[in-house]
C-alpha positions as CSV (number, residue, x, y, z in Angstrom):
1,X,5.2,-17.8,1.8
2,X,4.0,-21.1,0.2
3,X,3.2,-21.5,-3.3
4,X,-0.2,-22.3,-2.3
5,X,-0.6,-20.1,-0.2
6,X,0.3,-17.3,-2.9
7,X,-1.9,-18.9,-5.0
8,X,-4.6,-18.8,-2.6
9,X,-3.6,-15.1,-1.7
10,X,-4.5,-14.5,-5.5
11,X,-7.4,-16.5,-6.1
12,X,-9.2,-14.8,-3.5
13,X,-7.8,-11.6,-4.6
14,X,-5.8,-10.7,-2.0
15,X,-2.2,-8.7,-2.3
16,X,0.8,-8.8,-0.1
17,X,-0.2,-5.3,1.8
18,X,-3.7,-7.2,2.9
19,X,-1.6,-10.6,4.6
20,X,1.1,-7.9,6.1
21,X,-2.0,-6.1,7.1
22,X,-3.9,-9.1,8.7
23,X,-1.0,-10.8,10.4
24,X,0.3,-7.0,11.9
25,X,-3.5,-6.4,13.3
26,X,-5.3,-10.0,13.3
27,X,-5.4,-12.0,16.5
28,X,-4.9,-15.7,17.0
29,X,-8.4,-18.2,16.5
30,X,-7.3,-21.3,16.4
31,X,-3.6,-23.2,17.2
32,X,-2.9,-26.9,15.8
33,X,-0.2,-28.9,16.3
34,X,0.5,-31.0,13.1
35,X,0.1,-35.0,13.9
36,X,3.7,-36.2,12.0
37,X,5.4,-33.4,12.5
38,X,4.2,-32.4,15.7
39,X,5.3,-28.7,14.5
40,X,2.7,-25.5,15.8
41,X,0.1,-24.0,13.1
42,X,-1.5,-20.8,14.0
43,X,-4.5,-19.4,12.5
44,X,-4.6,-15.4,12.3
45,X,-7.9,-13.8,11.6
46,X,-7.5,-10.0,10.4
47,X,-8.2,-7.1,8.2
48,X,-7.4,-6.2,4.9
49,X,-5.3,-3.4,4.0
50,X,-8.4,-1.0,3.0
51,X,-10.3,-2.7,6.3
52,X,-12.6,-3.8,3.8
53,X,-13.0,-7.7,4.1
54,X,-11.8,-10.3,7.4
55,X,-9.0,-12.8,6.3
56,X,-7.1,-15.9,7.6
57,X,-3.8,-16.3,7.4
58,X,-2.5,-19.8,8.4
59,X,1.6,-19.7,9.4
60,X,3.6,-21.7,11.6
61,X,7.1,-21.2,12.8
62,X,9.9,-22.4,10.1
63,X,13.0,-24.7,11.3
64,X,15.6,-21.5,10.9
65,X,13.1,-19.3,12.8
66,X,10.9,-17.4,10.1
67,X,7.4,-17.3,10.0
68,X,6.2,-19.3,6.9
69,X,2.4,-18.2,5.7
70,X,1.1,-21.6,5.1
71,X,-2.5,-20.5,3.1
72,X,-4.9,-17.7,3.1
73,X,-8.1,-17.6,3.1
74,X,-11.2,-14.8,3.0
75,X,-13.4,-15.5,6.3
């Protein structure tokens, strides 16, 4: 996870439990590919962990293979 995007995570007042949640349960709206880099972006729309509010999570796919949670987001 970013630093923004833990920042973001907290601003909006989401935890950890609520990105796990959304990313586990969420579906794919949206894919980018990044103009420089030319590396994918995928934005995940979900729920929270009480299945109280929709999020985004935005990831993409890091160079060793790990997902990287770019920023977060309610929806």
């Amino acid at each position: 996870m970013t630093l923004h995007a833990e920042e973001e995570m907290e601003q909006d007042g989401f935890s950890i439990f609520d990105v796990e949640n959304s990313l586990l349960t969420g579906t794919i709206i949206s894919r980018q590919t990044d103009r420089r880099s030319r590396e994918r972006k995928y934005a995940i729309r979900g729920r929270s962990a009480d299945d109280s509010v929709d999020l985004v999570v935005v990831v993409k796919l890091g160079l060793i293979g790990l997902l990287v949670i770019l920023t977060v987001y309610a929806d």
